[in-house]
C-alpha positions as CSV (number, residue, x, y, z in Angstrom):
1,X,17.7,32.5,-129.3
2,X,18.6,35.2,-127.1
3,X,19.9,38.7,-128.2
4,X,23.8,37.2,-127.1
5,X,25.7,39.9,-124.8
6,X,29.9,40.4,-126.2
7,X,32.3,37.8,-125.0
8,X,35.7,36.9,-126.1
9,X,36.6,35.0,-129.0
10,X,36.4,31.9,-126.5
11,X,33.2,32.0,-125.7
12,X,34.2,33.8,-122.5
13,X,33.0,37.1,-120.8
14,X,35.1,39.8,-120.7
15,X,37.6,40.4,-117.2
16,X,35.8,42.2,-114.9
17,X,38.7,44.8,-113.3
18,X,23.1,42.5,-95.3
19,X,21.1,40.2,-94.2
20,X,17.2,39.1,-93.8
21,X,15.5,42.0,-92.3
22,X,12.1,41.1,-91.2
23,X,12.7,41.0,-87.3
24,X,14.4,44.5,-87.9
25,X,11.1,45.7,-89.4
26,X,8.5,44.5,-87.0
27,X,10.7,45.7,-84.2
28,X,11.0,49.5,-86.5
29,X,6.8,49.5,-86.1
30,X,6.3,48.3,-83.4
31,X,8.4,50.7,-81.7
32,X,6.8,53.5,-83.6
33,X,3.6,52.4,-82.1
34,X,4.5,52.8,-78.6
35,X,4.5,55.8,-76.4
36,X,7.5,57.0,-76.1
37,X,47.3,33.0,-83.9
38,X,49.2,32.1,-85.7
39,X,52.4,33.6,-83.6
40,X,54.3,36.9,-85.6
41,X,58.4,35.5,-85.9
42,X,59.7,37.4,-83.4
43,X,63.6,35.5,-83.2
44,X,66.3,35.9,-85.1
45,X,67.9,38.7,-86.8
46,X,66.8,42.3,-86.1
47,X,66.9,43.7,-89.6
48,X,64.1,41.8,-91.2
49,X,61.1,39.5,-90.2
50,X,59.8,37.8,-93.2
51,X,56.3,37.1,-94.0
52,X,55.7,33.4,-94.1
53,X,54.4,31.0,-97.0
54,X,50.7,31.2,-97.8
55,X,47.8,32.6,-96.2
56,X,48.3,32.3,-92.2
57,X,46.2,35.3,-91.6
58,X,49.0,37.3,-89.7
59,X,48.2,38.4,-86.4
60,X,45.3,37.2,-84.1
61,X,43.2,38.7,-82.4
62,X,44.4,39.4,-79.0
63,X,41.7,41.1,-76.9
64,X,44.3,41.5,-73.6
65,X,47.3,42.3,-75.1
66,X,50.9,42.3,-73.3
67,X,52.6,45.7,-72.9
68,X,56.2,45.8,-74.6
69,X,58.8,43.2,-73.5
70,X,61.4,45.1,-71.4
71,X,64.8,45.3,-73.8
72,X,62.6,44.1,-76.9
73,X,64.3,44.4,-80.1
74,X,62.6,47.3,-82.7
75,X,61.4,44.7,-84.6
76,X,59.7,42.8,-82.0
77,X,58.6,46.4,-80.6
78,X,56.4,46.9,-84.3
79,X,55.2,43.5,-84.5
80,X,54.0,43.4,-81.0
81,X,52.6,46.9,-81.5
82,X,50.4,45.2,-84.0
83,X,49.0,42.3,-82.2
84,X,48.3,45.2,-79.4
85,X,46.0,47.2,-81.9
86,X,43.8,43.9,-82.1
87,X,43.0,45.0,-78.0
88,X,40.8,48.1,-78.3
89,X,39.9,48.5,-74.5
90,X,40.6,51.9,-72.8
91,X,41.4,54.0,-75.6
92,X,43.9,51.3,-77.0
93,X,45.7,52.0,-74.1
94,X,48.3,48.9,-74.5
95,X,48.9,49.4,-77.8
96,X,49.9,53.0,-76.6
97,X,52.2,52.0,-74.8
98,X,54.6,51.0,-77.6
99,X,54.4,55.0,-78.6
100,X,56.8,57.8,-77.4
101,X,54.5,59.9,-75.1
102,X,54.5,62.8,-77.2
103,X,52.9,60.0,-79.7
104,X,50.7,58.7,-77.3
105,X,48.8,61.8,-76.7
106,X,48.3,62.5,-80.7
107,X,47.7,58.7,-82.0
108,X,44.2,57.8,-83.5
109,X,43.7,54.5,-83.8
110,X,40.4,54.2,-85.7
111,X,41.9,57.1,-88.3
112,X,41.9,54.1,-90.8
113,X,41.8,50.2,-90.4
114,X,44.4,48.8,-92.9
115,X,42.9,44.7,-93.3
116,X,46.1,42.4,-94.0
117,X,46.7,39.1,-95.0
118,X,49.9,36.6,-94.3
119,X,52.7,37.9,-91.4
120,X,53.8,41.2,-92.0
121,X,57.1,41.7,-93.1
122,X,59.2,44.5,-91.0
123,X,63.0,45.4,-92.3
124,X,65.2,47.8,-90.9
125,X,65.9,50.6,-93.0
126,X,69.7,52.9,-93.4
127,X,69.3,55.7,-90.5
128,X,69.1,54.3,-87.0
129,X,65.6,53.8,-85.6
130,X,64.3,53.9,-89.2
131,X,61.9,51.0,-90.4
132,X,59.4,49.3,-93.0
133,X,56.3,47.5,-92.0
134,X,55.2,45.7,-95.5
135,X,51.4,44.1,-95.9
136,X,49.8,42.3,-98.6
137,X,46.5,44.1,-98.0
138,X,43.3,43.0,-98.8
139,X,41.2,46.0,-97.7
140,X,40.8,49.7,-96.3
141,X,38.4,51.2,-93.6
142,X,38.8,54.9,-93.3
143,X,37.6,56.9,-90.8
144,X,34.0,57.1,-91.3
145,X,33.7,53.3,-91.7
146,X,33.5,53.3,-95.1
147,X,35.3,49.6,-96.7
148,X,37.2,49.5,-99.7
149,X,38.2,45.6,-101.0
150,X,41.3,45.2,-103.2
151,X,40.1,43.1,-106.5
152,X,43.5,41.1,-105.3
153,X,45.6,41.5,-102.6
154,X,47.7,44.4,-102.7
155,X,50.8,45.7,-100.8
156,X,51.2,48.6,-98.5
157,X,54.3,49.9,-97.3
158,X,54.5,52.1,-93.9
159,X,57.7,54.2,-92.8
160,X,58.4,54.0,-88.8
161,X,61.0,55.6,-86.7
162,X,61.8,54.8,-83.1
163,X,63.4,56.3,-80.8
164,X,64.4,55.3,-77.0
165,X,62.8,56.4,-74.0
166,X,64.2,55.4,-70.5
167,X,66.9,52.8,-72.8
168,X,63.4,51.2,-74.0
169,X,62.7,51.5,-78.0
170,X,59.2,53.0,-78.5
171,X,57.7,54.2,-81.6
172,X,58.0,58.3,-82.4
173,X,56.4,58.5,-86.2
174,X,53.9,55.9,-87.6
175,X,50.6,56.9,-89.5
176,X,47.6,56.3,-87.4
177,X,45.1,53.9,-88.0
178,X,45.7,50.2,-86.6
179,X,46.2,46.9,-89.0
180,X,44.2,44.2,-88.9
181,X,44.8,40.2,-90.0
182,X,41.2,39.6,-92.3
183,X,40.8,36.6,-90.4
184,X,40.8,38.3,-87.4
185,X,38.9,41.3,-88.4
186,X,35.4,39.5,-88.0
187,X,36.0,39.2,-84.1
188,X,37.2,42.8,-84.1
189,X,35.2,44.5,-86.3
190,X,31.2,45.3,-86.8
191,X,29.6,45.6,-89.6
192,X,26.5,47.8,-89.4
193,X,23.9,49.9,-91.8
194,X,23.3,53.0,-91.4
195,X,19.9,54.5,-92.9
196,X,19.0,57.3,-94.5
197,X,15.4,58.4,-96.0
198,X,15.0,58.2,-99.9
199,X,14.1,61.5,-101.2
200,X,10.0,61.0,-101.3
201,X,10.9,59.7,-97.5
202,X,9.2,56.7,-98.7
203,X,12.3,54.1,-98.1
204,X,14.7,53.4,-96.0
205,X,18.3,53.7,-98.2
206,X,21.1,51.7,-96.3
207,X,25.0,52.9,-96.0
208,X,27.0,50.2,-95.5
209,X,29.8,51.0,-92.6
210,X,32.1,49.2,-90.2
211,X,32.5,50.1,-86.4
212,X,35.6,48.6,-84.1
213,X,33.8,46.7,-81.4
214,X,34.5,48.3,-78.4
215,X,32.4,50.2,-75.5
216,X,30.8,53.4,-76.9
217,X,30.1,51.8,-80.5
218,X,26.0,53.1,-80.3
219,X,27.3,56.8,-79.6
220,X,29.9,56.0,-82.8
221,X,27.1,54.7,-85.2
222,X,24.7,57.8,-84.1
223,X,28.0,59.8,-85.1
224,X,28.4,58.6,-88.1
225,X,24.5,58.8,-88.9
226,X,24.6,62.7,-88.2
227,X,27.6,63.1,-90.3
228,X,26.1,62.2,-93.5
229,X,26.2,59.6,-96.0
230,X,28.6,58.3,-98.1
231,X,29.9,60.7,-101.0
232,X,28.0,58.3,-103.6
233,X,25.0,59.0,-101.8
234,X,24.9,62.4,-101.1
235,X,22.4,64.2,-103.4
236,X,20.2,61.4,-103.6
237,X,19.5,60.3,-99.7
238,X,18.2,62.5,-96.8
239,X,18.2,62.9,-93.5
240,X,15.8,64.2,-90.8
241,X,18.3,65.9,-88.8
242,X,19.2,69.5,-89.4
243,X,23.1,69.9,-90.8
244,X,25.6,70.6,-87.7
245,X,23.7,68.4,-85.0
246,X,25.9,66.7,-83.3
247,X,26.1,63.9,-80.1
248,X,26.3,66.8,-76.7
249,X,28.3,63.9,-75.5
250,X,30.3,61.0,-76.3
251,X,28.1,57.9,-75.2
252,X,24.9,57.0,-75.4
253,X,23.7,55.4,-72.1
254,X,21.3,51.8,-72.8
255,X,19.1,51.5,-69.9
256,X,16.5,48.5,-69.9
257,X,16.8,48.7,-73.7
258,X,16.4,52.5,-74.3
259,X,19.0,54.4,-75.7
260,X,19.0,57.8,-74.8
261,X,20.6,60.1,-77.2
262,X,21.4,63.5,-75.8
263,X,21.7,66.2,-78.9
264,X,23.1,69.7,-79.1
265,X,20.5,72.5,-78.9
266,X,20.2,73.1,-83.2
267,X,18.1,69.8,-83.3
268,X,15.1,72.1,-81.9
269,X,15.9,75.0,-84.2
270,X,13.0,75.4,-86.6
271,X,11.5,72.2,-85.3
272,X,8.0,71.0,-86.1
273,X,6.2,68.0,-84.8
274,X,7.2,65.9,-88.0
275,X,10.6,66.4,-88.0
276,X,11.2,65.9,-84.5
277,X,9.1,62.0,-85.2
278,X,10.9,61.7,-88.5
279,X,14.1,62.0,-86.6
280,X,13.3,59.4,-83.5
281,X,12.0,56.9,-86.2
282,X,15.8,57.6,-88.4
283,X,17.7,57.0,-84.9
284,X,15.4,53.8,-83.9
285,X,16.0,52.3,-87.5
286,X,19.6,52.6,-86.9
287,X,19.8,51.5,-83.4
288,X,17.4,49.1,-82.9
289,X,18.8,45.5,-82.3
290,X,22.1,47.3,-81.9
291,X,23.5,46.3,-78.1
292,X,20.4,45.1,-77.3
293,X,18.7,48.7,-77.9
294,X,14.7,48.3,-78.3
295,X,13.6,51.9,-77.9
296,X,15.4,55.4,-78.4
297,X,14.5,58.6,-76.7
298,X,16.1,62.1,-77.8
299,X,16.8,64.8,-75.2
300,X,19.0,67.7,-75.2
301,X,19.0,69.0,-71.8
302,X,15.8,67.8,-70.7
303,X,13.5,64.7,-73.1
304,X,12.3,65.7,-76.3
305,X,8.8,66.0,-76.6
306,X,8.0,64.5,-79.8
307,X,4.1,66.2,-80.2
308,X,0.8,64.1,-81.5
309,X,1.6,61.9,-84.2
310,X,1.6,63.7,-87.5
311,X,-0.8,63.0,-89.8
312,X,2.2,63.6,-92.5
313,X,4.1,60.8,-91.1
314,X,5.2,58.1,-93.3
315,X,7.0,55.1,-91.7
316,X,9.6,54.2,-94.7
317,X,9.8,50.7,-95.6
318,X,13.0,49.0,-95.0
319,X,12.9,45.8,-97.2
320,X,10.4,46.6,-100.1
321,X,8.5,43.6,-101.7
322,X,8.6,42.1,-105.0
323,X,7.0,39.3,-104.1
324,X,7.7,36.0,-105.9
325,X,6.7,36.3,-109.6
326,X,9.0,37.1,-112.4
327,X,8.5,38.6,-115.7
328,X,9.9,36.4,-118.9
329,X,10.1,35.2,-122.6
330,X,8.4,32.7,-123.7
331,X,7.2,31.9,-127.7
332,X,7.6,35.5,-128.1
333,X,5.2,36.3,-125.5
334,X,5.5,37.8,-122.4
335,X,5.1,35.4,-119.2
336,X,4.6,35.4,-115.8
337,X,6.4,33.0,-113.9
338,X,5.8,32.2,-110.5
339,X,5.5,28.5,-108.4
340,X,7.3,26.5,-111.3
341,X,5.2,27.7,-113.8
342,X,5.0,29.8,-116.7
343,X,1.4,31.2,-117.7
344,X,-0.1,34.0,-120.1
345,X,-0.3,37.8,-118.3
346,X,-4.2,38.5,-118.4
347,X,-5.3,41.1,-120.6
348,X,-1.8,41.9,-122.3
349,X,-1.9,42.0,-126.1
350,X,0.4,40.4,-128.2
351,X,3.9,41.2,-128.4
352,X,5.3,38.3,-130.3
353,X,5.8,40.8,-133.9
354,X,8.2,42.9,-131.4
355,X,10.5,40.2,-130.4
356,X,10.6,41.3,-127.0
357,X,14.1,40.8,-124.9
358,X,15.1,41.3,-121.6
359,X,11.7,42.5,-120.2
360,X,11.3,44.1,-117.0
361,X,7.5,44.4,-114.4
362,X,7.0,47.5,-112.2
363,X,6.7,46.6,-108.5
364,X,2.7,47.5,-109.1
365,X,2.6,44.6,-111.5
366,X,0.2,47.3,-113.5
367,X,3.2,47.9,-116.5
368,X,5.9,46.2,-118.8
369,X,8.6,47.0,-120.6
370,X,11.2,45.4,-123.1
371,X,13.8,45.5,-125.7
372,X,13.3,44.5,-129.3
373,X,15.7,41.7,-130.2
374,X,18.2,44.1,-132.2
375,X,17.7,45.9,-129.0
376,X,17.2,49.2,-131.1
377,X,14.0,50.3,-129.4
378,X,12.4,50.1,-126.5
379,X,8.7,49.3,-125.2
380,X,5.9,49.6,-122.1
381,X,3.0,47.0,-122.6
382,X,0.0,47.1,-120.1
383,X,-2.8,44.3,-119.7
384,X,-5.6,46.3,-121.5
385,X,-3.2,48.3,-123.9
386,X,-1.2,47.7,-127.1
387,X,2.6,47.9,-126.5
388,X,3.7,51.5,-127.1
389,X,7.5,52.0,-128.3
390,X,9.3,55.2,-125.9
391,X,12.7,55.5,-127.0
392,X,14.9,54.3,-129.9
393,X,19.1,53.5,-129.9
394,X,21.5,51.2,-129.8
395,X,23.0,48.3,-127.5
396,X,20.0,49.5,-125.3
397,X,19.6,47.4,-122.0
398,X,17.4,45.7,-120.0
399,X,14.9,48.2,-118.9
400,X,14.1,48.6,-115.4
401,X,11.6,50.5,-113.5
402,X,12.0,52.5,-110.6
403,X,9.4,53.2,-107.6
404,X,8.0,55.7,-109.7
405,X,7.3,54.0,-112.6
406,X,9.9,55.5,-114.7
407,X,11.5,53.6,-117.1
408,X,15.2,52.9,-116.9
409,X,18.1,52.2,-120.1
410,X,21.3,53.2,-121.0
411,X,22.2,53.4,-125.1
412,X,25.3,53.8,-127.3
413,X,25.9,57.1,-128.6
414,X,28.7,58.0,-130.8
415,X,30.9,55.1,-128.9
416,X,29.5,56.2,-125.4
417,X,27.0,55.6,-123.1
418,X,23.6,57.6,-122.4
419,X,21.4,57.0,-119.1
420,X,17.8,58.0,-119.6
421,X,14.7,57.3,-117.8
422,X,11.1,57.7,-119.4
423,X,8.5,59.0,-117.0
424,X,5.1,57.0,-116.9
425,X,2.8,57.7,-120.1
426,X,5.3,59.0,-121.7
427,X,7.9,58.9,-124.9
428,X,11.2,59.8,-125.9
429,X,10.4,63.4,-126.1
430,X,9.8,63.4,-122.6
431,X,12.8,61.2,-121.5
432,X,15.0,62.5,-118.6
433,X,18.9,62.1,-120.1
434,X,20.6,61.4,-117.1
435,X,23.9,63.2,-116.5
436,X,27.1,60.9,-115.6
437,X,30.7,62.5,-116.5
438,X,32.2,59.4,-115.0
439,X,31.1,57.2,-117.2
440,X,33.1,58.7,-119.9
441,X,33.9,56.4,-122.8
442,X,32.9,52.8,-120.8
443,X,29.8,51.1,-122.2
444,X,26.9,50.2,-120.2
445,X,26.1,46.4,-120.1
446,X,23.5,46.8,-117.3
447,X,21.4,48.9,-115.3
448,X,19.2,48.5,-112.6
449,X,17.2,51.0,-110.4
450,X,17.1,50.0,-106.7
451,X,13.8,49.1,-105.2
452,X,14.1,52.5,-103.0
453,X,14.7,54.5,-106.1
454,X,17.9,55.9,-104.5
455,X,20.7,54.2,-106.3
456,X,21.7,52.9,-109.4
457,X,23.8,49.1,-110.0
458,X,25.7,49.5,-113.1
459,X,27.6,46.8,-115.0
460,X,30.1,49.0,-117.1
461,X,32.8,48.2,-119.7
462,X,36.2,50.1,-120.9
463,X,38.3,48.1,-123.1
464,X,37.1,45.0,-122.7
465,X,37.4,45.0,-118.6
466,X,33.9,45.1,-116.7
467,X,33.3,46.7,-113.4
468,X,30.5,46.7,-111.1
469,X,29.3,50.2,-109.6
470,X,27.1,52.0,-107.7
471,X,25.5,55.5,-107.9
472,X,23.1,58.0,-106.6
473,X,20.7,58.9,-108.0
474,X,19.3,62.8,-107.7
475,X,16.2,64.4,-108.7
476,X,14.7,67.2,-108.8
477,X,12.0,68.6,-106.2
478,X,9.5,67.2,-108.5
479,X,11.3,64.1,-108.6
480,X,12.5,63.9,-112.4
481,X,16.1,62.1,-112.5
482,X,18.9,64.5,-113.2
483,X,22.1,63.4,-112.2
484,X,24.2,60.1,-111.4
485,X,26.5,61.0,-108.6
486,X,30.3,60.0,-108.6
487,X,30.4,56.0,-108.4
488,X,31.4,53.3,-105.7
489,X,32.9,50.8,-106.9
490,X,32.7,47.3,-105.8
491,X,35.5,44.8,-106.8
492,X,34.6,41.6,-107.9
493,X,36.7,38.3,-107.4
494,X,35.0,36.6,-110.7
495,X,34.6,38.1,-114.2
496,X,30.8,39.9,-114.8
497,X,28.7,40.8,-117.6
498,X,26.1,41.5,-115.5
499,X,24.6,42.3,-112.0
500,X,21.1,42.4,-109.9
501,X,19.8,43.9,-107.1
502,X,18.6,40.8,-104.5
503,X,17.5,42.6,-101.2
504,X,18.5,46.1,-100.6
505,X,22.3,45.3,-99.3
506,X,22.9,42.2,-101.7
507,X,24.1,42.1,-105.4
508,X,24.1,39.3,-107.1
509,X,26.7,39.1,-110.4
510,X,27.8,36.9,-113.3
511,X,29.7,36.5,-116.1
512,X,27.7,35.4,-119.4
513,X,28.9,32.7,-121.8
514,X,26.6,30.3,-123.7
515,X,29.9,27.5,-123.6
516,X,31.1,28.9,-120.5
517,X,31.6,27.5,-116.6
518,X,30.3,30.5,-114.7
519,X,30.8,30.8,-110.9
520,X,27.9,34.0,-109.9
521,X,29.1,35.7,-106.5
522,X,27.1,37.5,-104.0
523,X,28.6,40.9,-103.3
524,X,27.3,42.5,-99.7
525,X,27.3,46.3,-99.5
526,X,29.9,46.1,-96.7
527,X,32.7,44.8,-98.6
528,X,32.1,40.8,-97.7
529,X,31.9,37.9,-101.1
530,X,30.5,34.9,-101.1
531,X,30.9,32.7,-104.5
532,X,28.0,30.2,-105.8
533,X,28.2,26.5,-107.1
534,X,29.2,26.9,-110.8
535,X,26.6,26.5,-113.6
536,X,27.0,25.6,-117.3
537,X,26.2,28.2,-120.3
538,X,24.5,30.8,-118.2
539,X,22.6,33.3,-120.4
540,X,21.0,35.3,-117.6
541,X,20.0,35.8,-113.9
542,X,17.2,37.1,-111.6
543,X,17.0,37.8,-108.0
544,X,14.1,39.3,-106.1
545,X,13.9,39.9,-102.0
546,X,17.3,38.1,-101.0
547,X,20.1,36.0,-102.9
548,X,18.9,32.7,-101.0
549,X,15.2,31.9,-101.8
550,X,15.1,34.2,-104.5
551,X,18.0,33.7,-106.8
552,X,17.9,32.0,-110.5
553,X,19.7,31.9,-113.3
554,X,19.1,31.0,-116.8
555,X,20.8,28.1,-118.6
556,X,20.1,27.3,-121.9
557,X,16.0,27.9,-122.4
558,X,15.3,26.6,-118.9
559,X,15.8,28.1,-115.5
560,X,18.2,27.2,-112.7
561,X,17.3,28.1,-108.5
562,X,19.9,28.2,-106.1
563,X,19.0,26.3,-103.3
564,X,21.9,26.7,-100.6
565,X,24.8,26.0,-102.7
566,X,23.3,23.9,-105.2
567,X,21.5,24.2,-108.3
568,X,18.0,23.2,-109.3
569,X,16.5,22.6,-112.7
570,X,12.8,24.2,-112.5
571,X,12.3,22.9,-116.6
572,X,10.6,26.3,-116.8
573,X,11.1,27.1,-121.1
574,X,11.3,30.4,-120.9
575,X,14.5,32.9,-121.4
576,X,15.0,36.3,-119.6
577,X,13.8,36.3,-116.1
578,X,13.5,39.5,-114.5
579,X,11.7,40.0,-110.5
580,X,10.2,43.6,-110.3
581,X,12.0,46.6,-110.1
């Protein structure tokens, strides 16, 4: 039987609190080889306009709004103000018009992007001109396009105070940003990676952001590249361009599918041949197949002259391969399982004294790893070798290996949680003990290195109430682990024990109950959920390149596939599937 994870009393798991890129790829070198509504109640009494029953999805998207009625009431001045925000054209320039002038010339509409469900609800406070707009809110984009998802709906309450101008109300104080029905925010809204080099500039690491769609949105995603990454990246991803580069100018003309990107003068300080080609290939992998953009060329006054190809060059990979064969349990053996099958790895030894659990491949396919079954100590087996034990503890989890080959667990010590990684050939002694304040007293029920080596997907537990995180990871300049950075964390709709990488933008999560109905959800980088068909007793799941073709779960001693949203028995006997990585 397998090594069971906690669950309730019950028999149930605790509470828990991007898309195929192939085309993207072969368009990434290949370029590299070349030269170069439901209505808003706006009747009846001024004082309050109440939100309706259930789920209508608020305002529409309206992409030529009206200007304000002439001798609207306040109420109908905010609610139309609304619908007018879903019109981004010209600066926003109708929604403006709702706003004092003094207003008008200070609003920023794109300041944050508050995502709302059902009608919002506007009432009429004491002082004159005073008023509340109240939204059951589902989600938050700030500035930088960065998404945060409420685990359920929550509400947010905004103070506004009109004025009249001309015997017209108009609106003098409201915070900026514009609100958005989530069933409208699809037709408004973008969402769009940004990339950033691993640290061995061997990978591609994507940032997950969200642009309004509007005119000028290629000169807004080169923005945002130039800015930086995401505070839970930064430390562990890098950039080619020098710090204080900026756009010299707001767009970024398209013309016969080449973006040209004019930069101020720093991008040529200090300059060499390979920096000036690592930064055209970090520009074309975030711009390519972006409004129609097939080719990039940097200038600052005059075109960039990017030099001979450097021999230094690396072109990062962008989707790494694990190919299709997974690493299991079978008799106490260790099994490859690939094409519905289940067959002996040639050359390893036997590990059946160890009982092996939760084992984990390296991307090379050249070394193993596992957990005993008291999951006490921890092992690396290669064909040719005996298995070798590297660290000792206690609830220690699934190993996993990162591009390196270093191996990857997290233990219990004294009540807490320890990250350590254990470089290749060697032991405990040598272990990298990760630093990670914010864990703090949660326990780690799983860990997994992403395939770049950038981040980390924790599963962690306080208390009995599970959340799913992510963090980067830094290293040194001789790339030994040393810190995981302050966490992102991604709600879940579902309870989770447990979580996978499947792609480099998709997670793939459970809960884990042996008498349990489990429903795993798919959990994209940018904020968007998808659940799966449920499954009986799940013990375990696996993913490898995507969440589609490459998904399965484990049920009982046999394993499940997910094809579309179905389930298919692949009577494979084996327990703990893991894909590479």
């Amino acid at each position: 039987m397998r090594h069971p994870r906690t669950t309730s009393a019950t028999g149930m798991p605790r509470r828990a609190t991007a898309r195929p890129v192939g085309l993207l790829t072969a368009l990434l070198i290949l370029c590299l080889l070349l030269p170069a509504c439901t209505a808003i109640p706006t009747d009846g009494p001024v004082g309050v306009i109440s939100a309706s029953d259930g789920e209508t999805g608020g305002v529409a998207a309206v992409f030529d709004p009206r200007g304000p009625a002439v001798d609207a009431s306040p109420a109908r001045i905010l609610v139309d103000f609304i619908t007018a925000g879903t019109g981004t054209s010209d600066g926003y320039s109708v929604a403006r018009q709702y706003l004092t002038p003094e207003l008008q010339d200070t609003w920023t509409p794109e300041e944050r992007i508050v995502l709302f469900r059902s009608d919002p609800r506007v009432e009429a406070r004491e002082a004159e001109g005073a008023y509340q707009i109240q939204l059951e809110t589902t989600g938050i984009i700030d500035a930088a396009g960065v998404r945060t998802n409420s685990v359920v709906p929550a509400t947010e309450t905004m103070d506004v105070r009109l004025v009249q101008v001309d015997g017209q109300w108009r609106i003098d104080e409201i915070p900026d940003g514009i609100m958005l029905a989530q069933s409208s925010a699809r037709d408004i809204l973008l969402s769009h990676n940004l990339y950033f080099y691993s640290s061995t500039y061997r990978y591609w690491v994507p940032d997950a952001r969200w642009f309004v769609r509007r005119t000028g949105v290629t000169a807004r995603v080169v923005g945002a590249m130039l800015a930086g990454p995401v505070p839970y990246l930064q430390g562990s991803v890098t950039s080619a361009f020098p710090e204080g580069v900026n756009l010299a100018r707001d767009s970024v003309p398209i013309t016969s599918g080449t973006a040209t990107v004019e930069l101020s003068s720093q991008v040529l300080e200090n300059a060499t041949n390979l920096s000036l080609q690592q930064m055209n290939q970090q520009l074309q992998v975030n711009l390519l197949g972006l409004n129609d953009v097939t080719s990039v060329e940097m200038t600052t006054d005059q075109p960039i002259e990017l030099g001979p190809p450097s021999p230094d060059l690396v072109v990062p990979e962008l989707s790494p391969d694990v190919g299709g064969e997974q690493v299991a349990v079978s008799g106490d053996e260790l099994v490859s399982v690939r094409n519905g099958q289940a067959t002996p790895i040639e050359g390893l030894p036997s590990v059946a004294e160890l009982g092996p659990r939760d084992p984990a491949a390296s991307v090379s396919g050249s070394a193993y790893a596992f957990v005993d079954a008291a999951r006490k100590a921890l092992y690396v087996a290669a064909p040719g070798s005996e298995a070798r034990r590297i660290a000792v503890g206690t609830a220690l989890t699934q190993p996993s290996f990162d591009t390196e080959n270093w191996v990857w667990s997290a233990r219990s010590v004294g009540g807490r949680s320890e990250v350590l990684a254990v470089p290749p050939g060697g032991a405990e002694r040598d272990a990298a003990v990760l630093t990670a304040s914010w864990l703090g007293d949660q326990k780690v029920l799983d860990l997994r290195v992403s395939r770049d080596g950038a981040r980390a997907l924790v599963v962690t537990d306080r208390g009995g109430a599970a959340e799913v995180v992510l963090s980067g990871i830094t290293r040194s300049p001789e790339g030994v682990p040393q810190t995981l950075a302050s966490p992102l964390s991604i709600p879940t709709a579902v309870d989770v024990d447990t979580a996978k990488w499947a792609g480099q933008s998709t997670i793939v999560a459970s809960a884990i109950g042996a008498t349990a109905t489990v429903e795993p959800v798919v959990l994209h980088l940018d904020g968007e959920q998808e659940m799966m068909a449920t499954l009986d007793g799940v013990l375990g799941i696996s993913a490898g390149a995507d969440a589609e073709e490459m998904f399965y779960a484990q049920a009982g001693d046999t394993l499940y596939r997910r094809i579309g949203n179905s389930w298919v028995d692949e009577h494979i006997d084996v327990v703990d599937p893991a894909f590479p990585g």
